[in-house]
C-alpha positions in Angstrom: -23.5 -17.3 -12.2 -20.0 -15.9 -13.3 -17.4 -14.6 -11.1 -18.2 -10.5 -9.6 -16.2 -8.6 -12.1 -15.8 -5.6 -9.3 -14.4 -8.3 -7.0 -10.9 -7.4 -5.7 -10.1 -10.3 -3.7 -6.9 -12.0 -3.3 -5.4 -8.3 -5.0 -2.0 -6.9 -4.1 -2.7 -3.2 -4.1 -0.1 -0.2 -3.1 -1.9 2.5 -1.7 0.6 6.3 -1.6 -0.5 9.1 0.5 -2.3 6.6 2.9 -1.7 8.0 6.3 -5.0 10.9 5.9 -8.0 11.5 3.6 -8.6 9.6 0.0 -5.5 7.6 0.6 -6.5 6.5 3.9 -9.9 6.0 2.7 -9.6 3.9 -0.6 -7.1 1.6 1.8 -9.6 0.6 4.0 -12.3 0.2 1.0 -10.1 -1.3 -1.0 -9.4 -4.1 2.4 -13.0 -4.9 2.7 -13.4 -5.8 -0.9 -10.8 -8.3 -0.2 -7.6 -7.2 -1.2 -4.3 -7.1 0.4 -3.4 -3.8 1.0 1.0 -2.1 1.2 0.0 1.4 3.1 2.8 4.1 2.2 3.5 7.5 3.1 6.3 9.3 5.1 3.6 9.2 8.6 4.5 6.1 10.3 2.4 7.2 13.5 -0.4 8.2 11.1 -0.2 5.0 9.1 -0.7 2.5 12.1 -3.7 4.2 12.5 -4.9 3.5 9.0 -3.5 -0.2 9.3 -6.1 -0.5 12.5 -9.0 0.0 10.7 -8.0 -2.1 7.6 -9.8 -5.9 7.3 -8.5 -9.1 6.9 -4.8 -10.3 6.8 -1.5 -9.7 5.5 -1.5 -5.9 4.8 1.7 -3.8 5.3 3.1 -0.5 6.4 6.0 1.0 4.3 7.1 4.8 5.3 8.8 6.0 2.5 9.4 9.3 0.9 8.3 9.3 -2.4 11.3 12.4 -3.2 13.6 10.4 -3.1 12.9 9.7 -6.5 16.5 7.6 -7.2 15.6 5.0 -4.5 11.9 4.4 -5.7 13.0 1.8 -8.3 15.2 -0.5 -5.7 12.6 0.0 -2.8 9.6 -1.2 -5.1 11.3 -4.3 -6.2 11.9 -5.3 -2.7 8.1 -4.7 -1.8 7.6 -6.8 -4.7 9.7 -9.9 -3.3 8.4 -9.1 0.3 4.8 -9.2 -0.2 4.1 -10.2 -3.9 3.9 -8.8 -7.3 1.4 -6.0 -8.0 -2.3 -5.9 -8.8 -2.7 -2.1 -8.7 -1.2 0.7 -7.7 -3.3 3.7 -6.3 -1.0 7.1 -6.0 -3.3 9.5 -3.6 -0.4 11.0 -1.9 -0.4 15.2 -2.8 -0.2 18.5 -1.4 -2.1 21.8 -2.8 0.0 24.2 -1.3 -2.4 27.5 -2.0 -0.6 30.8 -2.7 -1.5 33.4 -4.8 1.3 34.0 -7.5 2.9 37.1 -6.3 3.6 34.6 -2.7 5.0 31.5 -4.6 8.7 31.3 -4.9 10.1 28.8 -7.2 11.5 26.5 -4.3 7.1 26.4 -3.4 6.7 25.8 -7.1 8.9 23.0 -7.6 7.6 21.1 -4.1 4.2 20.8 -5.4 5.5 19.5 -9.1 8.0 17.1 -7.1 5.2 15.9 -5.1 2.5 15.5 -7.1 3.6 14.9 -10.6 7.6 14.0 -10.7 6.4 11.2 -7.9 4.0 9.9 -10.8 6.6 9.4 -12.9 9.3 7.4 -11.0 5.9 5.3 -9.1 4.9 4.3 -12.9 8.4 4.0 -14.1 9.6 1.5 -11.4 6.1 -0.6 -11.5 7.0 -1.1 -14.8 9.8 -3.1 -13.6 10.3 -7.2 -14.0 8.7 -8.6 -11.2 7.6 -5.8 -10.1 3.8 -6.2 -11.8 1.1 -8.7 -12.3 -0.3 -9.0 -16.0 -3.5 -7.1 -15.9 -2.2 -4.6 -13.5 -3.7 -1.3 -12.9 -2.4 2.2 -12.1 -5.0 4.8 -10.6 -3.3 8.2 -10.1 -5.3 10.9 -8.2 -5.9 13.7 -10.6 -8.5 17.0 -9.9 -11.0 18.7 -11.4 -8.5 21.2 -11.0 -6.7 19.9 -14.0 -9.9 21.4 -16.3 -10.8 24.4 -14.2 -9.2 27.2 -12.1 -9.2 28.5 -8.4 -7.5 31.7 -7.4 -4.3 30.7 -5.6 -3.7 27.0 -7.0 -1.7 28.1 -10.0 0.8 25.3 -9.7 -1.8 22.6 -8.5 -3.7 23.5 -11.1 -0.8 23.2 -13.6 0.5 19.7 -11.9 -2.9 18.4 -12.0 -2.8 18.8 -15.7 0.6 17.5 -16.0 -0.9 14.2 -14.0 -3.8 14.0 -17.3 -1.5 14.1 -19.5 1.4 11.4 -18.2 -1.9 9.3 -17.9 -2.2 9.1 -21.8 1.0 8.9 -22.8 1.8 6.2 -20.1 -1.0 4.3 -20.7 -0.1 3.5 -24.6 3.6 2.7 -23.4 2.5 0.1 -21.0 -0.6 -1.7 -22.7 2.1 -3.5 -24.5 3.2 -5.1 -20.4 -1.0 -5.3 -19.8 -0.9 -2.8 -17.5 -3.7 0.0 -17.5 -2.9 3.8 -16.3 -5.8 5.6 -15.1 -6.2 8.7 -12.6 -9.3 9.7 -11.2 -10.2 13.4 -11.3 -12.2 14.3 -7.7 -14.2 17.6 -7.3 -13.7 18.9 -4.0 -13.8 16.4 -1.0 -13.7 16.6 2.3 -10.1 16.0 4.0 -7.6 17.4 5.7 -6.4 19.2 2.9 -9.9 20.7 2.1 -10.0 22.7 5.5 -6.7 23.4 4.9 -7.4 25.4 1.8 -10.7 27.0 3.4 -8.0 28.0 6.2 -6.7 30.2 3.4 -9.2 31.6 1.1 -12.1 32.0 4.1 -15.4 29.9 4.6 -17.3 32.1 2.3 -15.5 31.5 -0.6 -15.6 28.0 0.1 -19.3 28.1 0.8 -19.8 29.7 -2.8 -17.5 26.7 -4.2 -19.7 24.3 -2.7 -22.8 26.2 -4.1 -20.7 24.9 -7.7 -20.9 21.1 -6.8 -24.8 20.1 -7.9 -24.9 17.5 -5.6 -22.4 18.8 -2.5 -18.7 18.2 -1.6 -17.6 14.6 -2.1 -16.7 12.2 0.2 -13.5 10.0 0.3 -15.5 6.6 0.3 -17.1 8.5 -3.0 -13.1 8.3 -4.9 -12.7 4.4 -3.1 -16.0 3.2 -5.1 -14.3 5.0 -8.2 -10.8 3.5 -7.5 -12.3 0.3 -6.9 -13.8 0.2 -10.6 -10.6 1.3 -12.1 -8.4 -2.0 -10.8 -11.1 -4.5 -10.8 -11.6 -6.7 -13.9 -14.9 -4.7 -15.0 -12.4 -2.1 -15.9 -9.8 -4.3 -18.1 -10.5 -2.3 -21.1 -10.3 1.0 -19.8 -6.9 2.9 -19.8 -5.5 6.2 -21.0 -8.8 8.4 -19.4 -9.2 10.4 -16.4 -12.7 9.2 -14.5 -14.3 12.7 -13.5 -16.0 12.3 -9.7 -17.1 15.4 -9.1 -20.7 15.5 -7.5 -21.9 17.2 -11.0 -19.0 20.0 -10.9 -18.1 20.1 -14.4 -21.8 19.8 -15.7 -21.8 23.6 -15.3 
């Protein structure tokens, strides 16, 4: 019998926003497929937890903040020499920040575009670098559903979610000529941190009616790691340039 084609063993995988919810999640998934797993967010407290739960060998912790967009290039490279050359990268770190428009001030605006798209662009950019990559490599980016539809007080995570589909595209026919597929995976609503968060904000009923929208429920994170996994294992090597929609039936509608 041939080799499993959804078999991430021996990997080198960064995992962003790893310190709480899908991040944390597609880590731990992603270590008991086999891979070796670079945790990363700006929680070390928070990422030691994560690293507790991880199996096997060899992982690592990096806190970084992923705004300092002028030192992601440098800092890369020198994960790259410390551990090895990438596999895959999964992006997962993000922040909704719910407002309705007449609250949201520019300075709120421009966090969530720094956060969760300009961070997109200096992760793929310095990847990209010599070294830096493995031929075959794969970039997941966390997308949303969010990026297709609307909520009442996510105009800019709406907006930076559809910014995130489209640097997908364009990235991925840039850097299939370097092997490397760009993906992002577009979750319905799942439950994290971040979910109760937002219910926090608009009220349990109008979450409760949001849920009534999901055919099959809320997601959970494990649900995006099964996804992820697909996306930088070989059974994926000719998919790039798409967003995979995970959405417990959201979109059907």
């Amino acid at each position: 019998m041939g080799s499993n084609p959804f078999s991430l063993s021996g990997k080198v995988v960064m995992v962003t926003g790893a310190s709480s919810g899908i991040g944390s999640q597609v880590a731990i998934w992603l270590s008991q497929q086999g891979a070796r797993v670079v945790l990363v967010a700006r929680n070390q407290e928070r990422l030691e937890i994560t690293r507790q739960q991880l199996h096997g060998e060899g992982h690592g912790v990096e806190r970084f903040d992923l705004l300092e967009s002028s030192a992601v290039g440098g800092w890369m490279k020198n994960l790259a020499k410390t551990y090895a050359p990438f596999d895959g990268l999964v992006h997962a770190a993000g922040v909704q920040m719910p407002l309705p428009i007449r609250a949201m001030g520019v300075d709120q605006w421009e966090t969530v575009f720094a956060t969760n798209v300009t961070s997109c662009f200096s992760l793929i950019k310095s990847f990209r670098q010599k070294g830096v990559f493995t031929q075959g490599a794969s970039i997941v980016l966390l997308s949303s559903v969010m990026a297709q539809v609307a909520q009442p007080s996510l105009m800019a995570y709406c907006a930076s979610k559809g910014a995130v589909e489209s640097m997908v595209r364009a990235a991925a026919l840039e850097l299939a000529r370097d092997g490397i597929r760009v993906n992002a995976i577009a979750p319905g609503v799942v439950k994290t941190e971040m979910t109760r968060k937002l219910e926090d904000t608009v009220g349990v009923d109008a979450m409760s009616a949001v849920e009534q929208r999901h055919p099959l429920g809320f997601g959970e994170p494990l649900d995006i790691a099964y996804a992820v996994n697909y996306l930088l294992s070989p059974a994926a090597r000719w998919v790039t340039g798409t967003s995979m929609v995970v959405d417990g039936g959201y979109l059907a509608q």
